[in-house]
C-alpha positions as a printed NumPy array, in Angstrom:
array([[-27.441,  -4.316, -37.201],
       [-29.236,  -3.701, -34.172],
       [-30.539,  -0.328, -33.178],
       [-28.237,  -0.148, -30.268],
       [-25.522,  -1.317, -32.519],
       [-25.961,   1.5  , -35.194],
       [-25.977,   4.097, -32.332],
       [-22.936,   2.638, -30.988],
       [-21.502,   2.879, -33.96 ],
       [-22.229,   6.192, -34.667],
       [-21.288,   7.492, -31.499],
       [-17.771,   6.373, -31.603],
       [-17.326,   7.487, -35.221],
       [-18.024,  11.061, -33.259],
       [-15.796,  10.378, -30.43 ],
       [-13.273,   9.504, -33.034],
       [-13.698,  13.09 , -35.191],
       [-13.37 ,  14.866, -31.979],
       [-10.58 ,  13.054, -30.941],
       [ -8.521,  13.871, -33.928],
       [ -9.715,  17.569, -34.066],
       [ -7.842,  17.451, -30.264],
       [ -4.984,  15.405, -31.191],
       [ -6.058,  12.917, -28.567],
       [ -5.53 ,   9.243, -28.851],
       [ -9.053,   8.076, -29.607],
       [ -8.328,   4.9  , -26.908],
       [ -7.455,   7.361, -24.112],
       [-11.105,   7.903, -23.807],
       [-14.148,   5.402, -22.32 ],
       [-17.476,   5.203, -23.584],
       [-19.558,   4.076, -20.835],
       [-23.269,   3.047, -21.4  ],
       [-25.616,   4.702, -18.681],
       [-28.35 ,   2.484, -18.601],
       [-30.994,   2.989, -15.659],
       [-34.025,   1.839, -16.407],
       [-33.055,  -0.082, -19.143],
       [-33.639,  -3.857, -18.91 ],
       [-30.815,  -6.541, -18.77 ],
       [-31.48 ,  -7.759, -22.455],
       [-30.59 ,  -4.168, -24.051],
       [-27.57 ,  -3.512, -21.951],
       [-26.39 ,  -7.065, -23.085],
       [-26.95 ,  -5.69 , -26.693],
       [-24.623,  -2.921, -26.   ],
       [-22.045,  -4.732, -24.697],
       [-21.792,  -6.925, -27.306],
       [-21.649,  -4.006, -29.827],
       [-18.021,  -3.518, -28.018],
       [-19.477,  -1.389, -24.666],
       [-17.169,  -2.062, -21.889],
       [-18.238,  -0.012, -19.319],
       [-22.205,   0.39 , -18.132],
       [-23.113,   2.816, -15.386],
       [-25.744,   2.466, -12.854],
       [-27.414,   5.282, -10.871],
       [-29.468,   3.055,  -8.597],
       [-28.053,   0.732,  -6.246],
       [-31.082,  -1.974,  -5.846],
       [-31.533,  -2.098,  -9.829],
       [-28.207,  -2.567, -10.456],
       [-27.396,  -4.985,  -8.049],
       [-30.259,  -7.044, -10.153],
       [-28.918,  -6.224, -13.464],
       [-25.15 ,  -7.304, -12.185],
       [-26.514, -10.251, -10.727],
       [-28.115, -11.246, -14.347],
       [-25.449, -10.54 , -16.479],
       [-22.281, -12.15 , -14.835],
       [-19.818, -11.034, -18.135],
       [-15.883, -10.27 , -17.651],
       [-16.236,  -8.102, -21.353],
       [-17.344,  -5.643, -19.234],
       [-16.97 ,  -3.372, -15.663],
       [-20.22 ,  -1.944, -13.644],
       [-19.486,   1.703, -12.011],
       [-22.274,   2.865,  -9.879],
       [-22.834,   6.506, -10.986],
       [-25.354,   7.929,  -9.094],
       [-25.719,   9.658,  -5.361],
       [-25.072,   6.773,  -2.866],
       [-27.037,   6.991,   0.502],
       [-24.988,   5.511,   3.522],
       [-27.131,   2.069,   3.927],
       [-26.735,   1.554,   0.404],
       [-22.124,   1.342,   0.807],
       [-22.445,  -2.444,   1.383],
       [-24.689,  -3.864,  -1.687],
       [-22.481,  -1.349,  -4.048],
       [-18.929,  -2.371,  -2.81 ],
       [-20.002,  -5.784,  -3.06 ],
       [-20.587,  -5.605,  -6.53 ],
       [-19.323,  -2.762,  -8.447],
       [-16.128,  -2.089,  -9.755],
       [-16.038,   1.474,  -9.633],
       [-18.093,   4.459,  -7.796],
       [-17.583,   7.18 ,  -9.382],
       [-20.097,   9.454,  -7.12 ],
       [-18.47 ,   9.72 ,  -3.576],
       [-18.652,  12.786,  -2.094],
       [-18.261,  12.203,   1.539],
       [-15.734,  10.707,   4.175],
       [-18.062,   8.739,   5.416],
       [-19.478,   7.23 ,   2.419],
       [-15.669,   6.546,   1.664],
       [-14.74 ,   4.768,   4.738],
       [-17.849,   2.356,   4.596],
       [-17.213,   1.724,   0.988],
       [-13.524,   0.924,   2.282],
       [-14.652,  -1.247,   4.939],
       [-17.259,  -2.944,   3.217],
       [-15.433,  -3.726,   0.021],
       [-14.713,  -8.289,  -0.073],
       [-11.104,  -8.658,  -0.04 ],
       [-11.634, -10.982,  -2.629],
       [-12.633,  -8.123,  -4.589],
       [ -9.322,  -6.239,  -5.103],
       [ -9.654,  -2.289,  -4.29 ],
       [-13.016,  -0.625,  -5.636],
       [-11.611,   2.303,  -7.77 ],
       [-13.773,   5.801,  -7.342],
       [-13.549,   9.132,  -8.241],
       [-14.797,  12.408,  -6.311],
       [-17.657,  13.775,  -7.777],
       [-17.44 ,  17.383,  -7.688],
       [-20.057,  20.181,  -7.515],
       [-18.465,  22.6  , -10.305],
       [-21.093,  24.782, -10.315],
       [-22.059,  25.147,  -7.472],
       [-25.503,  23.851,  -8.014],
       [-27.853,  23.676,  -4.631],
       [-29.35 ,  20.756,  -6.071],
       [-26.145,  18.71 ,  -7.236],
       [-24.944,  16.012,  -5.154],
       [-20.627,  16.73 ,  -5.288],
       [-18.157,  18.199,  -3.126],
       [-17.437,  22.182,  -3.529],
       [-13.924,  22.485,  -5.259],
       [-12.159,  24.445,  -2.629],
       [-13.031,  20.918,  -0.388],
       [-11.47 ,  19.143,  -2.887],
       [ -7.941,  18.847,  -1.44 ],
       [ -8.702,  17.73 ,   1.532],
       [-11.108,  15.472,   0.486],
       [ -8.794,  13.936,  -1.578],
       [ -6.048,  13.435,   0.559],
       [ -8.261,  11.166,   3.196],
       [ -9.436,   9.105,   0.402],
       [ -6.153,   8.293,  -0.055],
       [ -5.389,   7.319,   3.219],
       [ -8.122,   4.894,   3.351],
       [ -7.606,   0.34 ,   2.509],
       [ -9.392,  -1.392,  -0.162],
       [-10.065,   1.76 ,  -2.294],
       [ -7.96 ,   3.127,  -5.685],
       [ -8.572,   6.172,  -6.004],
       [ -8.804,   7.292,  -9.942],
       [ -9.881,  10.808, -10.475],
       [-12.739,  13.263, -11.099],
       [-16.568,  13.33 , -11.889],
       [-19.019,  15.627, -12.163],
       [-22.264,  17.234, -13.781],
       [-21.701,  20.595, -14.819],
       [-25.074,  22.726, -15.283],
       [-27.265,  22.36 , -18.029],
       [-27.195,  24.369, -21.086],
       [-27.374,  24.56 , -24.751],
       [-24.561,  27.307, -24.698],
       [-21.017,  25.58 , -25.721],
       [-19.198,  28.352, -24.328],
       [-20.677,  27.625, -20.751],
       [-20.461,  24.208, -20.626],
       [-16.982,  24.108, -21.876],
       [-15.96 ,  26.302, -18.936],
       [-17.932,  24.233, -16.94 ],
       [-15.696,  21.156, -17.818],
       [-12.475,  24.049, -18.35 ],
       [-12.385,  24.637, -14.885],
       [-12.821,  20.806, -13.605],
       [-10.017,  19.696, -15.659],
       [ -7.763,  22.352, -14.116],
       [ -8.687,  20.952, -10.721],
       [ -8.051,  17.86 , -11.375],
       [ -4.289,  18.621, -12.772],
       [ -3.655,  20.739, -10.07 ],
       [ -4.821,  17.203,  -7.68 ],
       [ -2.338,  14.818, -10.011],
       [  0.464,  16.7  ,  -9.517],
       [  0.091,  16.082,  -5.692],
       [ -1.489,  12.613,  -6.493],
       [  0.06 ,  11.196, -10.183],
       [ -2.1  ,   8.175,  -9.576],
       [ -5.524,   9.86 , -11.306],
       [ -6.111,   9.06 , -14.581],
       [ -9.789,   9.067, -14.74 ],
       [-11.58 ,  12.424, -15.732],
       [-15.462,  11.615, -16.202],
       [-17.433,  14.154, -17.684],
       [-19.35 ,  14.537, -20.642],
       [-22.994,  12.994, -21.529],
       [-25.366,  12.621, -24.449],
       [-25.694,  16.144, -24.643],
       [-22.177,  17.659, -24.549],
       [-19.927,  14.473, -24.374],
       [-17.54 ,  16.22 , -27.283],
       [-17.256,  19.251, -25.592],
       [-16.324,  17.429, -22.581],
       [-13.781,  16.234, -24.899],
       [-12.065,  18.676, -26.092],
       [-11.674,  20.37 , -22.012],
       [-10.148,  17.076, -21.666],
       [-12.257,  14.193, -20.096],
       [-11.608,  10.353, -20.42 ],
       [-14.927,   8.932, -19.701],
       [-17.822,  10.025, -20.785],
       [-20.984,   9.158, -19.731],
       [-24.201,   8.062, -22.713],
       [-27.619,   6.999, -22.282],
       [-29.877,   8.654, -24.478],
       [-27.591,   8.089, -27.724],
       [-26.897,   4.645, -27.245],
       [-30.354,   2.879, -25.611],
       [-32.658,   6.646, -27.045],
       [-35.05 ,   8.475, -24.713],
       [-36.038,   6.526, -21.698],
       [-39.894,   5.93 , -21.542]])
């Protein structure tokens, strides 16, 4: 067994303990393999240790990396912040975007997506903390937000993202993704649609967990530290 392989396996042995401790159906929740920086050959180990979602954070390498490994076992979601002149190359050839955070970057995505192509699903990635720094829309601009996606052709929209601070504390982190999840319910009950609640990385993916994500987001515990 590979390296990759044994993390993979380990990591879903822990996102099966932590599903049980919840009561949640261990399916109901997607690993997803973040792997900037990591070349073509590694992410194709991952995949075939059962990954079947890989996120990219930057649009010119992973245009490359989708463009070298054409394989239906798994969907690309673009991850990172997306700069306006960048909409075209990612609706081309992602399946999801799970970083928009602006109309506008919506409607290009919208118009730009091939037909061909069936709707590019995204999420809204939200600013929970209200970090200067973080790319993500404030949660009292959430509604709103949300409600123009919806309005707009080519696009499904799934759910929720975001980056909560970082700590070592559980109790702040879990508040962190406490107070996301309660957006987001408060959004599916306008919007039943949403079914996608990504949070959670190497660091805290259980505790995103148990707050209640669906996606969670690993780099360093599947490819290890990135040189």
């Amino acid at each position: 067994m590979s390296e990759i392989q044994d993390n993979v396996t380990r990591l879903r042995q822990r996102i099966q303990a932590v599903c049980e401790e919840c009561g949640v159906a261990v399916e109901t929740v997607t690993l997803l393999a973040v792997s900037k920086t990591q070349p073509a050959a590694r992410i194709a180990e991952a995949v075939a240790a059962g990954i079947g979602a890989v996120g990219e954070n930057y649009a010119q390498e992973g245009v490359e990396k989708v463009a070298q490994l054409a394989d239906d076992r798994f969907e690309w979601h673009f991850i990172g912040p997306l700069q306006s002149n960048k909409t075209a190359e990612v609706a081309a050839h992602f399946r999801w975007v799970q970083s928009v955070d602006r109309l506008k970057v919506a409607k290009r995505l919208a118009a730009q997506r091939p037909p061909a192509s069936g709707p590019l699903n995204i999420c809204l990635q939200v600013n929970i903390d209200r970090e200067p720094s973080k790319s993500g829309v404030l949660p009292e601009e959430v509604p709103a937000l949300m409600a123009a996606l919806m309005e707009l052709p080519n696009l499904a929209v799934r759910g929720m993202m975001a980056i909560p601070q970082a700590t070592t504390e559980s109790r702040v982190r879990r508040a962190s993704f406490a107070r996301l999840r309660e957006l987001f319910q408060r959004e599916r009950e306008r919007w039943p649609q949403l079914d996608t609640l990504s949070m959670g990385m190497s660091r805290d993916f259980e505790d995103a967990i148990r707050e209640g994500s669906t996606l969670v987001r690993i780099g360093t515990d599947i490819f290890g530290q990135r040189q």
